[in-house]
C-alpha positions as CSV (number, residue, x, y, z in Angstrom):
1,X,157.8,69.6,105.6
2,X,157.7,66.8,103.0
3,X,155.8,68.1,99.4
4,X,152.9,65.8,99.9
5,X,152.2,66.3,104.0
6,X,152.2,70.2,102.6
7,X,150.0,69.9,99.8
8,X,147.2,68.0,102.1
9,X,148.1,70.8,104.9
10,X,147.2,73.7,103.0
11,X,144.2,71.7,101.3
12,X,142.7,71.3,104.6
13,X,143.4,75.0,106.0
14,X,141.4,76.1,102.7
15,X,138.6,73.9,103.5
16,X,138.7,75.0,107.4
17,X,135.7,76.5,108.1
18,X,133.4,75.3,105.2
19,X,132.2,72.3,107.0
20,X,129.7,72.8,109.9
21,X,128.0,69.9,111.9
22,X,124.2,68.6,111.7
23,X,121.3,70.4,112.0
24,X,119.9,70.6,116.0
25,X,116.5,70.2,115.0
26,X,114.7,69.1,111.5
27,X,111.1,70.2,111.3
28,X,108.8,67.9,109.5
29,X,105.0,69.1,108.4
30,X,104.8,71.0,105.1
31,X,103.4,69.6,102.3
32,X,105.2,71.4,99.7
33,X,108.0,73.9,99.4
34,X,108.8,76.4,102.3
35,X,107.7,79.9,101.2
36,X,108.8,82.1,103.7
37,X,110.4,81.5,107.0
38,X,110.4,84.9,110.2
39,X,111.2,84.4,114.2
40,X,109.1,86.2,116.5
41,X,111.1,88.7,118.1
42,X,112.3,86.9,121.3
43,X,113.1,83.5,119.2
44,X,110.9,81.1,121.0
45,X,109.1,80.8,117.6
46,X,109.5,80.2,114.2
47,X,106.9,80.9,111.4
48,X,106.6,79.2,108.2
49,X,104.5,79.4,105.1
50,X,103.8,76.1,103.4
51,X,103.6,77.2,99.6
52,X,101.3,75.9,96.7
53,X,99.1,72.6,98.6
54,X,99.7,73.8,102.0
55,X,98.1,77.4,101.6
56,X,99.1,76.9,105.8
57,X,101.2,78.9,108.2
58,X,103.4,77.0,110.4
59,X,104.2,78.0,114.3
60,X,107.0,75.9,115.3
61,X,108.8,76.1,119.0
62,X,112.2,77.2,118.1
63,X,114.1,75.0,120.9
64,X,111.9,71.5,120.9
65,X,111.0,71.9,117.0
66,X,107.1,70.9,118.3
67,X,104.6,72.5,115.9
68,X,102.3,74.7,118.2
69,X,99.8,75.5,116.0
70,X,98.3,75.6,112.1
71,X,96.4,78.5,110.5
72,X,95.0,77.0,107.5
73,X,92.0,78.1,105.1
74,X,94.2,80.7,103.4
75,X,93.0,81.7,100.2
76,X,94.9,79.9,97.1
77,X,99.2,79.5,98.0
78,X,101.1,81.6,100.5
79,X,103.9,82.6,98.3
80,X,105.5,84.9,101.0
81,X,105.1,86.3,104.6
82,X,106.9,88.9,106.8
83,X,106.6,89.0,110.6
84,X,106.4,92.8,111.7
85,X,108.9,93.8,114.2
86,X,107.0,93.6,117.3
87,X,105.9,90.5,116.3
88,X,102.1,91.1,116.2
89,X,101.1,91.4,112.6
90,X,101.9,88.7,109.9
91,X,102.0,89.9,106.5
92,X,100.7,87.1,104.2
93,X,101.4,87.2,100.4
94,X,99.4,84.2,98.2
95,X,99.4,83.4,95.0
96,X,95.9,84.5,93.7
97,X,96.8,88.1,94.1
98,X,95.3,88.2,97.8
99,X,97.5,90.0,100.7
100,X,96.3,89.9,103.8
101,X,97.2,91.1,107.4
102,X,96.9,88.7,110.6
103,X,96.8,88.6,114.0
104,X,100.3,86.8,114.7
105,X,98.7,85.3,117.9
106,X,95.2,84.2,116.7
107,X,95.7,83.5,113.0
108,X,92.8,85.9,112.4
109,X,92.3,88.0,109.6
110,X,92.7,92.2,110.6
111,X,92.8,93.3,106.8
112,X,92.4,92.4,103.4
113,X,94.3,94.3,101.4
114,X,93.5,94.6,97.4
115,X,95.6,96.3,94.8
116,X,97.8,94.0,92.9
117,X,97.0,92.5,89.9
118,X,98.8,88.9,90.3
119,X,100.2,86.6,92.6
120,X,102.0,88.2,95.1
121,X,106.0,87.1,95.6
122,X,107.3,89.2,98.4
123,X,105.6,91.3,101.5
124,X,108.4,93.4,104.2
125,X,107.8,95.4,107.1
126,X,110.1,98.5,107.5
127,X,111.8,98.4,110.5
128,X,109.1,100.6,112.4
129,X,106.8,98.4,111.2
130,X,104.2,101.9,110.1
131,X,105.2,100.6,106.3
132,X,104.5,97.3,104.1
133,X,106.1,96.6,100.8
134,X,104.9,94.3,98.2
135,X,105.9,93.1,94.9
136,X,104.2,91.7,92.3
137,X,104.6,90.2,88.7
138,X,100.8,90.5,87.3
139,X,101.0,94.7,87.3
140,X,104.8,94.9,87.4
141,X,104.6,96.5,90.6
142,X,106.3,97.4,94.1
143,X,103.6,98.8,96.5
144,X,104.0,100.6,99.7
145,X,101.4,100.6,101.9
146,X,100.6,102.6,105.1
147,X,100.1,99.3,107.7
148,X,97.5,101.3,109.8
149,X,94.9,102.4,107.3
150,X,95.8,99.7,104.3
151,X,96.1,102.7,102.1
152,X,98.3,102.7,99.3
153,X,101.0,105.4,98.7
154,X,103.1,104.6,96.5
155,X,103.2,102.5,93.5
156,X,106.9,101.6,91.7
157,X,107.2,99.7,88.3
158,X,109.0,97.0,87.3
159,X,108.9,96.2,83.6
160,X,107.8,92.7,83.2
161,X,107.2,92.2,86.7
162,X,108.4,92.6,90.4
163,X,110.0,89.3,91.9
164,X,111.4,91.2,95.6
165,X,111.0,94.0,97.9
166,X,113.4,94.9,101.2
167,X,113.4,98.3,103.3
168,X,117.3,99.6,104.1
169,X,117.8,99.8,107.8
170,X,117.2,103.2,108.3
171,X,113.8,103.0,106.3
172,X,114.9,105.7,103.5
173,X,115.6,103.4,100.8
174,X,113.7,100.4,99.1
175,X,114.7,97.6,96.8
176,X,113.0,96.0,94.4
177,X,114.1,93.0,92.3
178,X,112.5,92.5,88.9
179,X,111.9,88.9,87.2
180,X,114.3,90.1,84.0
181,X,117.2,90.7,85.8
182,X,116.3,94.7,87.1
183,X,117.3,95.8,90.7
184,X,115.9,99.0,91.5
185,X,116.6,101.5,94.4
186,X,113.7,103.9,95.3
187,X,113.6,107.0,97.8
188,X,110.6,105.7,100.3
189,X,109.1,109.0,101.1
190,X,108.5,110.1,97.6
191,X,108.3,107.0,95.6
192,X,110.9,108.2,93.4
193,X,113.8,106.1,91.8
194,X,117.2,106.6,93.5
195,X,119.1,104.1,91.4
196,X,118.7,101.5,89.0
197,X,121.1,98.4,88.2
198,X,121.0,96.1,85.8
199,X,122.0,92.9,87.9
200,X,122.5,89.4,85.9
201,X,119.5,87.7,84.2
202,X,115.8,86.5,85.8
203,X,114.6,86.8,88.7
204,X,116.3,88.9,91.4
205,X,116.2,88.1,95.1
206,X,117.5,91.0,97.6
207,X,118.5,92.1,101.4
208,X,120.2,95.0,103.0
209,X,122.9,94.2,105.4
210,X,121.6,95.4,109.4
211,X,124.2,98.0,109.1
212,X,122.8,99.3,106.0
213,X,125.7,99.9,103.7
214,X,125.1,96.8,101.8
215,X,123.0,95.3,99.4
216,X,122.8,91.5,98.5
217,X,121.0,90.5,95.3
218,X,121.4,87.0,93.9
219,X,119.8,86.5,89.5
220,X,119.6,83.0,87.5
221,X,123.7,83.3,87.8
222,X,125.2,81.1,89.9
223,X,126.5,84.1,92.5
224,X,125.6,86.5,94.9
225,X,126.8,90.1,94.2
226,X,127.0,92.9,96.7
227,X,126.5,96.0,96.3
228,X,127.1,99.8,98.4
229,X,123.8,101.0,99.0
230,X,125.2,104.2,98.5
231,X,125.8,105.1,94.9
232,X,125.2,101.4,94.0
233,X,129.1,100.4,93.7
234,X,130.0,96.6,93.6
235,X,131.8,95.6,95.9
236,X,132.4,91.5,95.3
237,X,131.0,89.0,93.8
238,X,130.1,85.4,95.9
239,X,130.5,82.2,93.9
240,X,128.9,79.1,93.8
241,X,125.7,80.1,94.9
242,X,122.2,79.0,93.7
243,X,120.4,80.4,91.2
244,X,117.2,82.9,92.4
245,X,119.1,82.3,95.7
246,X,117.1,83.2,99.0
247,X,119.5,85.8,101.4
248,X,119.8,86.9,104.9
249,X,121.9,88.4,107.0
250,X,122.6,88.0,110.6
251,X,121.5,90.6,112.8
252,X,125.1,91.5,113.4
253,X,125.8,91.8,109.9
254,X,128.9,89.5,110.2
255,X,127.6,86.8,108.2
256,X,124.7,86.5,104.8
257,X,123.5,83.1,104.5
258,X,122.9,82.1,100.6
259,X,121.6,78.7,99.0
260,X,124.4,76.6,97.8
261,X,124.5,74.0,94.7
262,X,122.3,70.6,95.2
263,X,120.6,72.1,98.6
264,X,123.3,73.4,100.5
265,X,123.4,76.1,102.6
266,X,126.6,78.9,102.6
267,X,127.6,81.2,105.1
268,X,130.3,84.0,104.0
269,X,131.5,86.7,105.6
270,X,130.3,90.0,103.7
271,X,132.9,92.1,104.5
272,X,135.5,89.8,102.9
273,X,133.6,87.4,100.7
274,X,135.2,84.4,102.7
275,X,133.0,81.6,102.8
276,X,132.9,80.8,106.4
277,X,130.5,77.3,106.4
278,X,128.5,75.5,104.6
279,X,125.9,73.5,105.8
280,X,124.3,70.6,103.9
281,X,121.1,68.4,104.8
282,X,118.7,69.3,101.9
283,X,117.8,67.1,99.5
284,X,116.1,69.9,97.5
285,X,116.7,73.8,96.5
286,X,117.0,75.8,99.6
287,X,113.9,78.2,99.3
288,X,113.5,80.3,102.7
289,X,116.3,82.2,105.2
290,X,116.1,83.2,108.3
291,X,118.2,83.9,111.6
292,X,116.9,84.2,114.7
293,X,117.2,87.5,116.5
294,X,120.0,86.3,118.7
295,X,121.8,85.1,115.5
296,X,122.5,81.9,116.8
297,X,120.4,79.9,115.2
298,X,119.4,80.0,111.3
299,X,116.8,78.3,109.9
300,X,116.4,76.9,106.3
301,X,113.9,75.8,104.8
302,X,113.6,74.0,101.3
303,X,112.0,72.6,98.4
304,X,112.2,69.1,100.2
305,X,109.3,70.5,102.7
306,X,112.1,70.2,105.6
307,X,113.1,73.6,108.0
308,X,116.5,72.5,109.2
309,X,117.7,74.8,112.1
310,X,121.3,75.0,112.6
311,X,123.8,76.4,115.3
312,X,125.8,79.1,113.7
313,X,126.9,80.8,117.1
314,X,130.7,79.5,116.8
315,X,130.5,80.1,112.7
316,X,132.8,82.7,111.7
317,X,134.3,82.8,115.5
């Protein structure tokens, strides 16, 4: 094979796979940045909090991309949300220290929950959806929370404030992601630390693989690093990533979607750090993650005020 027909041949098998097509539907409605993104549990819907003017959640139908309904009247910003896991309660974060519990269905309020000190940056269910887990800059804090009662059990510091908060699978571990570059594993039935890692610099964003043996935490770096839950081993690093990036994995585990440079969206395979797509149609920093349950679909949602929704079923194939 001739030098140059060789050189553009093995330039285009390393870039197989990185390019994906358009998104299938483009969802038009917030008013400011996407906060948080969750599908109900059979995918026919996709929830979004509008962040900062909106103080609104979002219902959107998954396959026309029509917006079903609008809860609005929330107290100050919805910074975050969490969809529990039989997709009745939504767990609703703001920016005024409020966190509140609602009636997926009707938008109405079951429980006001008070304890934090500040604004509010990240609320998850555990996977039985019994326990809540907040995280919170004002008092430095990762709460858990019995869902039932609204009762508080344990309370975890973060010096200098708590920026993330994600159950392990198997509901024995949770991790907390500090705004100074901390990530913190703690044992959830006696509130006590398991391990700690100094990750990077600013604020840490985290998510456990489905399978549970891996940890994904982005910093102010420009990488994604992941981690073995047990013992708290890196295992790779993942380049070219955004800053503070949002994660998810699929339900599978096979793929963890991360925000890319200039509004892009990355797709690698976590077992091998190969970056398996990337998908671009932001025109702002990708802020919100989510894949549906079937993992077919992922959504994205971004500081442009756009939730793209993209067809991942053949990525990684």
């Amino acid at each position: 094979m001739h030098a140059l027909h060789l050189c553009l041949f093995l330039l285009a098998m390393a870039f197989a796979g990185e390019e994906a097509p358009e998104p299938a539907l483009t969802l038009e409605g917030h008013l400011s940045l996407i906060g948080g993104l969750a599908f109900t549990p059979d995918g026919r819907t996709l929830i979004s909090a509008g962040s900062y003017v909106d103080a609104a959640i979002y219902f959107w139908d998954a396959q026309s991309g029509e917006l079903k309904q609008c809860h609005r009247g929330e107290k100050g910003s919805v910074a975050c949300l969490a969809l529990s896991p039989d997709g009745k309660t939504l767990a609703v974060g703001g920016g005024d220290t409020s966190l509140r519990l609602l009636d997926a269905a009707s938008g109405k309020v079951i429980r006001d929950i008070a304890g934090h000190k500040g604004g509010v940056n990240a609320v998850a269910f555990s996977r039985d959806g019994k326990l809540l887990a907040t995280a919170c800059d004002g008092d430095e804090a990762v709460k858990l929370w019995n869902v039932a009662s609204g009762n508080a059990l344990h309370t975890m510091t973060i010096r200098w404030g708590a920026h993330s908060a994600a159950f392990s699978p198997d509901g024995a571990l949770l991790a907390g992601g500090g705004r100074f570059g901390r990530l913190l594993l703690w044992n959830v039935t006696t509130g006590s630390q398991a391990i700690s890692l100094l990750n990077g610099k600013g604020k840490i964003t985290v998510a456990f693989s489905p399978a549970g043996g891996m940890l994904a935490s982005g910093s102010d770096a420009p990488t994604v690093q992941l981690f073995a839950t047990k013992g708290g081993r890196l295992l790779r690093t993942l380049p070219q990533c955004a800053p503070n990036s949002p994660l998810a994995f699929s339900p599978d585990g096979a793929l963890l979607a991360t925000g890319g440079p200039e509004g892009a969206v990355k797709l690698w395979n976590p077992q091998t750090g190969h970056l398996a797509a990337t998908l671009r149609a932001h025109e702002g920093a990708v802020s919100a993650l989510a894949f549906s349950p079937d993992g077919k679909t992922l959504a994205s949602g971004s500081e442009d005020r756009t939730i793209h929704l993209w067809d991942v079923s053949k990525v990684g194939k």
